[in-house]
Residue, then its C-alpha position, 0 to 999 in steps of 0.5 A: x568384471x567385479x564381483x558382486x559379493x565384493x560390491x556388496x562388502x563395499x557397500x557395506x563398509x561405506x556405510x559404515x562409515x556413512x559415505x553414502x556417495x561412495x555407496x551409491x556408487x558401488x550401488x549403482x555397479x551392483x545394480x548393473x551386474x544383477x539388475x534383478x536384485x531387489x535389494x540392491x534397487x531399494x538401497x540405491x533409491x533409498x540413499x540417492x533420496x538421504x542424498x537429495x536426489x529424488x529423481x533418481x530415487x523415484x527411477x530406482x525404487x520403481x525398478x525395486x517394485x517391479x520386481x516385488x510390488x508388495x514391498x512396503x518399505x519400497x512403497x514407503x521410501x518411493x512415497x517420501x521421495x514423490x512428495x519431496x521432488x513435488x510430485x504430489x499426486x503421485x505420492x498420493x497414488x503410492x501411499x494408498x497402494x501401501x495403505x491397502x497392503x497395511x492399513x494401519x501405516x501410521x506414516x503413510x496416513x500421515x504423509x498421505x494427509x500432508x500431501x492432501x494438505x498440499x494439493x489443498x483437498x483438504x476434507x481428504x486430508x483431514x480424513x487420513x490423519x483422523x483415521x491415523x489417530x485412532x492407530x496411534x496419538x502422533x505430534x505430526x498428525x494433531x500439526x497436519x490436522x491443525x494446518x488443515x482445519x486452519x486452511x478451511x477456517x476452522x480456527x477452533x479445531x485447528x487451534x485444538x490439534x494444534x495445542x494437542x501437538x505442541x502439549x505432546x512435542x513442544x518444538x514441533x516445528x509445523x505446529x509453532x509456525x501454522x499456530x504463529x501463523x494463526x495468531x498473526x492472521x488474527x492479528x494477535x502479534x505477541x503471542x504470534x511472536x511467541x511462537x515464532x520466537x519458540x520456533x527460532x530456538x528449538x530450530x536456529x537453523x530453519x529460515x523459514x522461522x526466521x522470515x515468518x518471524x520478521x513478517x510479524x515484526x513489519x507488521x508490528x512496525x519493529x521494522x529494524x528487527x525485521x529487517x535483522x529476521x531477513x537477514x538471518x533468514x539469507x545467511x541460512x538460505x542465500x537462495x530464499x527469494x521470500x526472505x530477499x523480497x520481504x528484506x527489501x519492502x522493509x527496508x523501503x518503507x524506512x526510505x533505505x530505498x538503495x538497500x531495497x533495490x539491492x534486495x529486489x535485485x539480488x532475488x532477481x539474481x537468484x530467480x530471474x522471472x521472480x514477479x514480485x521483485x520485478x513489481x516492487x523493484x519497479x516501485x523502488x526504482x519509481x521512487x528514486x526518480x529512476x520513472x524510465x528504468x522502473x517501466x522498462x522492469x514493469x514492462x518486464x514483469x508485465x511479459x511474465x504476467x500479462x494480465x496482472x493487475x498491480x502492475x498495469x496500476x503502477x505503470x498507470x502511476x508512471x505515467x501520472x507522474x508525468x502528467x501523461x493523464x490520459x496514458x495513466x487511465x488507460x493502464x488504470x482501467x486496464x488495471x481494474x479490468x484485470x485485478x483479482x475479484x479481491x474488492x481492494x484490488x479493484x478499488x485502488x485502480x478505480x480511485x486511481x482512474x476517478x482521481x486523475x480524471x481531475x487532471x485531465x481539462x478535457x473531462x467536464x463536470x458532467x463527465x467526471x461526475x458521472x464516472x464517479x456515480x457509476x463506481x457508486x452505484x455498484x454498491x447497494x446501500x445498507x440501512x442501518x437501524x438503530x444504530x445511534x442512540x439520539x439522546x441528550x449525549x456528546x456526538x461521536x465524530x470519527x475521522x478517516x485518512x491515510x495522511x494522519x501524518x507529515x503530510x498537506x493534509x495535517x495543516x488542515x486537520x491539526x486546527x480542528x483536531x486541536x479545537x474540538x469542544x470535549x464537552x459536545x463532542x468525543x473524537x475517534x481518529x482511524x489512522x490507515x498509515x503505513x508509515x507513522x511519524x511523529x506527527x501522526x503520534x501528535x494527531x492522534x494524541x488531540x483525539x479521545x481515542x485512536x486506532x491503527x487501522x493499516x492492516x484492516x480490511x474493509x469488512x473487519x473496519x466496518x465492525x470496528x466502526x460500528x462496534x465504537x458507534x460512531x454518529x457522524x463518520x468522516x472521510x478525510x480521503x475521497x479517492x486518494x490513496x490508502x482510502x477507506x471508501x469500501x467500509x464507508x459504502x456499507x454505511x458503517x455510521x449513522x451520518x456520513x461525511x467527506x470532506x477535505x482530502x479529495x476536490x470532488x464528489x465520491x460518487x457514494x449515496x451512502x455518504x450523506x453530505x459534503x462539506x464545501x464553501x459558497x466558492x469552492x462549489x457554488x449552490x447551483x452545483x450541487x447537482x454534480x455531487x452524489x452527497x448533499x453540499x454543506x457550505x461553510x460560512x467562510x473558508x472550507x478549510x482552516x490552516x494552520x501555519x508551520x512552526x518552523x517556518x522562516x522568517x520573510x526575507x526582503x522582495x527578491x526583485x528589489x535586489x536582483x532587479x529581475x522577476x522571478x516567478x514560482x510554482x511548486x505544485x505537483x508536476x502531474x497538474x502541468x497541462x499544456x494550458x499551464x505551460x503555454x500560460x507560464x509560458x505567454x507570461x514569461x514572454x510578457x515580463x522581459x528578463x524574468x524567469x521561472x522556478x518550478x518544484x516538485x519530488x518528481x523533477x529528479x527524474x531526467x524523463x520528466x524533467x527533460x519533457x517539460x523543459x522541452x514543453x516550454x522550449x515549444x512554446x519559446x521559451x529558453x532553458x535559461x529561464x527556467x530553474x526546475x528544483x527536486x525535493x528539499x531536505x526540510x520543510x524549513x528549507x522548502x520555504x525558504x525558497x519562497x524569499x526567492x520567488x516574487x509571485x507564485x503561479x497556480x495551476x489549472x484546472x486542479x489548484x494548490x491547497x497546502x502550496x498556495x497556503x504556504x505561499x501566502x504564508x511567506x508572503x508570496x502572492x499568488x495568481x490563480x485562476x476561477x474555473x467551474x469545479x471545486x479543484x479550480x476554485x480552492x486557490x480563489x477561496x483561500x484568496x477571498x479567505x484573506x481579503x485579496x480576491x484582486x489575485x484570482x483570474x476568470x480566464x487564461x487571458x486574464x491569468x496572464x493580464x494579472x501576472x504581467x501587471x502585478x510584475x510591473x508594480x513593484x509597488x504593490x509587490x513591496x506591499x505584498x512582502x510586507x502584509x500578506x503573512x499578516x493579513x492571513x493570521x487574520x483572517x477566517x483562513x487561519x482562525x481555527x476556533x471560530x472555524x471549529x465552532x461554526x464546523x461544529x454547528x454544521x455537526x449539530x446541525x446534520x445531527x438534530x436533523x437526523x434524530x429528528x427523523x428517527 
C-alpha cells in the first residue's frame, strides 16, 4: 500500500510541472487511502473540471462538501463545473448556498446571473448581476446584463451595459458578440461587422465569431466571404454543426449545390439526428432532380420531428413538382396546421395550398374562390386616415415581388417599368429577392427609387411602406413565393392592387382592385374575386421580347417531313386531361411526335411517371423526347426551331412559354376555360390577331392540332409571320400600354380623392 505522504509529494511534482492527468491519477489513489480527506476530494474535482471532465467533477466535489459543507471554494469550483456539464438549475441551487455563506461573492453573483440568463428567467438575472455592481464594477457583469436586457428587448439598457463593458475591457468576448448580434438584428450590418470583426481579432481561435460573423456576411450578400468565415469556423471546431449548416445554405444559394449536399451531410455525419441538415439537405437534394432521395431525408427529419411545419410544406413541394396535386395540399394543409404560431410560417403553407389549387381541374371557380376568401377573412382590415395627401402632386406607385429578377415575371414588368411617365408619376420598387442578379440591378434602376426588402418582416414592411406614403401599392405576387400578402392585409397604402403574378383572386378585402382583361376574366366573373376587376382595354400584359433571342430558322416539318409538336410548361400543369389530349393528337398525326421540357425532367421519378402516362394511353416511348434545363436562354429558344406547333396546357395556360412561343414563330394550340389561368394563352392570341388557335373544348383541341399539322401551308405561313405579327401588336406596344395602365391609375386615384 502506498504511502499517502508519498502520494502527496507526487501530486505536488506533478503539478509542478503542470501534468494534471498524472496528478488525478495519484489524486485518485489518495482519495482511496483516506477517503475523508477534504483536500484531496477538492483537488481532484478541481483538475478532473481544468480537465474537461465535469462529471466527475461534480461527483468529487459533492465527496469534498460532505465532508465540510461550509467550503466556499468547493462551492464555487462545484458551482462552475454544474453550469459547464449544462446542469444549470443546479449550478443555480449551488451558487445561492455560496451566497449565503459570502454574500458579496462577486463571482458567484455573476455566474448565478449567467446561468439565469441560460434558463431564460431573466428578471432573475438581472437581479444577481445588479446586486454584483454594487460590490465591485466588473466587464463580465455590464456583458451579462447586456445579454439580458437584450433578451427581453430592452435594447437601450443592453446597449449601455454593453458599452460599459467594452469601455472597461475592449476584447470582451460576450460583450462584442451580443453587441454584433444587436446591430445585426436591427439590421445595422457594418457596425454588426465591426464588432464581429474586433471579436475575430482579439479571439482568432473562437469559432463561434468566425460563424457569427459569416451570418452578417450572407446576409449582406457577401456570400464568398461568408462562405470563407464558415470554413474557418470548422477548421477550428470540425464538429461545429451551425457552422457546416450555414457553410451549405450558402453555398446553395450561389447554386454550389454539390458543395452544399456535402455540408448538409457532413453535419449529418457529426450529428445524426441534426434536423436542420436533414430539411435543408432534402431542399438540396429536390433541386438537383434527386425528388426521390430528398423524400426519403424529409421522411427521415419528419421521424425526428413529427409534427414540423417546414418539413410537411416541403414534402407538399415534391409532390407539386410531380403534378401529384392533390398529395401536395395535403402535406401543405398539414404544414399550416402545424407551422409555428409565427404568421410567416402559416402564410407560405397556405399560399402554397391556395396556389396549387389552380392546378388541380377538379376545384370549380366557386371552390378555389371560396378557399381564397376564407384565408382573407382571417384578417381584420385597417382603415387608414389620411394617409395620402390628394393634391395637385405626381401618384406614388409601389410595386412588390419576389421575381425582380431573371425570371417570367421580368418579361412583363420591364415594358412598364421602363415607360413610365416621371412627370405623373414616382416609382418605388420593393425588391423581396433572395438572390439578386443583373437583371434585377437593371429593374430596380428604371425606378425612382428602390428597397431590398428580403430580410423584412411584414410588421417592419408595413412601416416602410407608410413611411414612403405610397398612394397605389402593387402586388405583383398573389400566393406565389416570397409574397408580401401579410403587409398588403394591414392595408399599408391608400389603394391597393394585384396584378400579373398570380392568375386569381387573393381573397383580401383589403386589396381594393384587380387588373384583368375582358378575356382573361369576363365582366360577369367579377364575383369570384374578393378585389374588384380592372379590365384593360387590350391585353392585361405587355411583353417585352428578349434581346438575345434567335433568329427563326426555316419549318422543321419542311426538312424532316415529320410533325413535331412541343410543350415547355411546367410539368406541375400536366394533368391526366393534357396528357390524354397530347396523347389523342399524336394518335391522330401519324409519324409525329412530342418534345416536353422542363427543370423538373432531370429527375428520373418524374420523368419515368410521365412517360408511363403516355404509354397508358398508347402512346410509345419513341415519340416522345423529354428535355431537362437548357444552359442559356438563348439555347432555350432555339429549340423552338425544332418544334412545328407548341401545345398548351390546361386548366392553368403558359404566360411567358406561350409568349416566347409566338415570338420564335411557333403557334400555339390553346384551349378557352372559364377561369383566368385557362384563358391568358387565348388573350395573348387575341392580342396578335390569331384567335383561330384558341380551342373551346378538348375535342376541339385536338380538331385544331391535327388540322393545323396537316397544313403545311399555313404552318409556312405562320413560320414566316407570327414574330412579326406580335411586335405589332398591343401584346408587345409597351407605350401605349403603359399609357392606358396609367389611365386606370388616374383613374382609381381620382376616384379615391373624390371620397375623401
Amino acid at each position: 500500500m502506498q504511502n499517502p505522504d508519498v502520494l502527496k509529494q507526487k501530486i505536488q511534482d506533478s503539478l509542478a510541472v503542470k501534468n494534471l492527468s498524472q496528478a488525478q491519477k495519484h489524486l485518485k489513489k489518495l482519495c482511496k487511502l483516506e477517503p475523508n480527506d477534504f483536500q484531496a476530494w477538492y483537488f481532484l474535482g478541481s483538475i478532473n473540471g481544468q480537465l474537461g471532465k465535469f462529471d466527475d467533477a461534480i461527483k468529487a466535489l459533492q465527496k469534498a462538501l460532505r465532508i465540510k459543507s461550509s467550503s466556499t471554494e468547493a462551492l464555487s469550483i462545484l458551482g462552475l463545473a454544474l453550469f459547464s456539464a449544462g446542469r444549470h438549475e443546479e449550478a443555480v441551487a449551488t451558487y445561492k448556498k455560496l451566497i449565503k455563506l459570502e454574500p458579496g461573492n462577486i463571482d458567484a453573483l455573476i455566474n448565478i446571473g449567467a446561468a439565469y440568463i441560460v434558463l431564460e428567467d431573466y428578471q432573475q438575472a438581472i437581479s444577481q448581476l445588479q446586486q454584483s455592481l454594487k460590490y465591485e464594477l466588473t466587464s463580465i457583469a455590464h456583458a451579462n446584463l447586456g445579454k439580458a436586457f437584450h433578451h427581453i428587448g430592452n435594447q437601450d439598457d443592453a446597449q449601455k451595459h454593453l458599452e460599459i463593458a467594452l469601455s472597461m475591457e475592449s476584447s470582451s468576448l460576450d460583450a462584442l458578440m451580443i453587441m454584433a448580434e444587436m446591430k445585426h438584428e436591427q439590421r445595422n450590418y457594418n457596425e454588426a461587422l465591426n464588432y464581429y470583426d474586433n471579436a475575430t481579432k482579439f479571439h482568432p481561435n473562437e469559432e463561434k465569431t468566425w460563424n457569427n460573423k459569416g451570418l452578417v456576411l450572407y446576409d449582406t450578400r457577401q456570400t464568398k466571404e461568408a462562405i470563407a468565415c464558415f470554413k474557418q469556423a470548422i477548421e477550428l471546431n470540425p464538429k461545429h454543426l451551425n457552422s457546416f449548416l450555414n457553410l451549405g445554405i450558402a453555398e446553395h444559394s450561389i447554386g454550389e449545390t454539390s458543395a452544399a449536399i456535402k455540408s448538409f451531410k457532413h453535419a449529418i455525419a457529426v450529428n445524426p439526428k441534426y434536423l436542420s441538415a436533414y430539411i435543408n439537405l432534402g431542399i438540396a437534394e429536390h433541386d438537383i432532380g434527386q425528388s426521390k432521395e430528398a423524400e426519403i431525408l424529409l421522411n427521415k427529419a419528419l421521424k425526428i420531428s413529427p409534427k414540423n411545419g417546414k418539413i410537411l410544406n416541403e414534402l407538399g413541394r415534391i409532390y407539386l413538382s410531380r403534378a401529384n396535386h392533390s398529395k401536395a395540399m395535403e402535406y401543405f394543409k398539414q404544414s399550416h396546421q402545424y407551422s409555428s404560431a409565427q404568421a410567416t410560417s402559416k402564410q407560405v403553407s397556405i399560399s402554397n395550398f391556395l396556389y396549387t389549387m389552380n392546378y388541380d381541374p377538379q376545384y370549380s371557380q366557386k371552390d378555389i374562390y371560396e378557399a381564397h376568401k376564407k384565408w382573407g377573412n382571417s384578417f381584420k382590415k385597417e382603415i387608414i386616415s389620411n394617409r395620402s395627401a390628394c393634391n395637385n402632386k405626381k401618384i406614388r406607385i409601389g410595386y412588390i415581388s419576389p421575381d425582380f429578377r431573371t425570371h417570367s415575371v421580368a418579361y412583363f414588368i420591364e415594358p412598364l417599368l421602363t415607360q413610365h411617365n416621371k412627370n405623373e408619376f414616382e416609382i418605388v420598387c420593393y425588391a423581396n429577392v433572395s438572390s439578386p442578379d443583373e437583371k434585377t440591378k437593371e429593374l430596380m434602376a428604371y425606378a425612382d427609387k428602390s428597397r431590398d426588402i428580403h430580410l423584412v418582416d411584414s410588421n417592419e414592411l408595413y412601416k416602410i411602406i407608410s413611411d414612403d406614403k405610397i398612394d397605389i401599392l402593387i402586388d405583383l405576387a398573389g400566393h406565389t413565393s416570397g409574397n408580401s400578402l401579410l403587409a398588403f392585409s394591414r392595408k399599408p397604402a391608400a389603394i391597393q392592387i394585384t396584378y400579373l403574378g398570380y392568375p386569381n383572386t387573393t381573397g383580401l378585402t383589403s386589396i381594393d382592385y384587380r387588373i384583368v382583361d375582358k378575356i382573361t376574366d369576363p365582366i360577369e366573373q367579377n364575383d369570384w374575386h374578393a378585389e374588384q376587376l380592372l379590365f384593360m382595354p387590350d391585353c392585361f400584359i405587355c411583353y417585352k421580347p428578349p434581346t438575345d433571342a434567335p433568329n427563326i430558322k426555316t419549318l422543321p416539318s419542311a426538312e424532316n417531313k415529320t410533325i413535331t409538336f412541343g410543350c415547355f410548361n411546367s410539368i406541375i400543369k400536366f394533368t391526366p386531361a393534357v396528357v390524354r389530349t397530347f396523347s389523342d393528337i399524336l394518335k391522330s398525326v401519324s409519324n409525329s411526335k412530342l418534345v416536353l421540357k422542363g427543370k423538373s425532367l432531370n429527375d428520373n421519378d418524374i420523368r419515368q411517371p410521365l412517360l408511363s402516362l403516355f404509354n397508358e394511353q398508347g402512346i410509345d416511348e419513341s415519340r416522345l423526347q423529354l428535355l431537362a434545363q437548357t444552359s442559356s436562354n438563348t439555347e432555350h429558344l432555339e429549340l423552338y426551331n425544332t418544334i412545328d406547333i407548341a401545345l398548351d396546357t390546361f386548366p392553368y395556360n403558359g404566360t411567358t412559354t406561350t409568349a416566347e412561343a409566338l415570338y420564335m414563330s411557333t403557334p400555339v394550340i390553346s384551349s378557352m376555360g372559364d377561369r383566368h389561368a385557362s384563358r391568358v394563352s387565348a388573350s395573348l392570341l387575341t392580342a396578335i390577331g390569331h384567335s383561330e388557335l384558341i380551342a373551346e373544348s378538348e375535342k376541339d383541341y385536338v380538331k385544331l392540332a391535327t388540322e393545323l399539322a396537316n397544313d403545311a401551308l399555313r404552318l409556312e405561313n405562320y413560320n414566316e409571320n407570327l414574330r412579326a405579327d406580335m411586335l405589332k401588336s398591343p401584346l408587345c406596344d409597351a407605350p401605349t400600354f403603359t399609357k392606358n395602365l396609367e389611365n386606370i391609375y388616374k383613374d382609381v386615384w381620382t376616384d379615391y380623392c373624390s371620397k375623401k
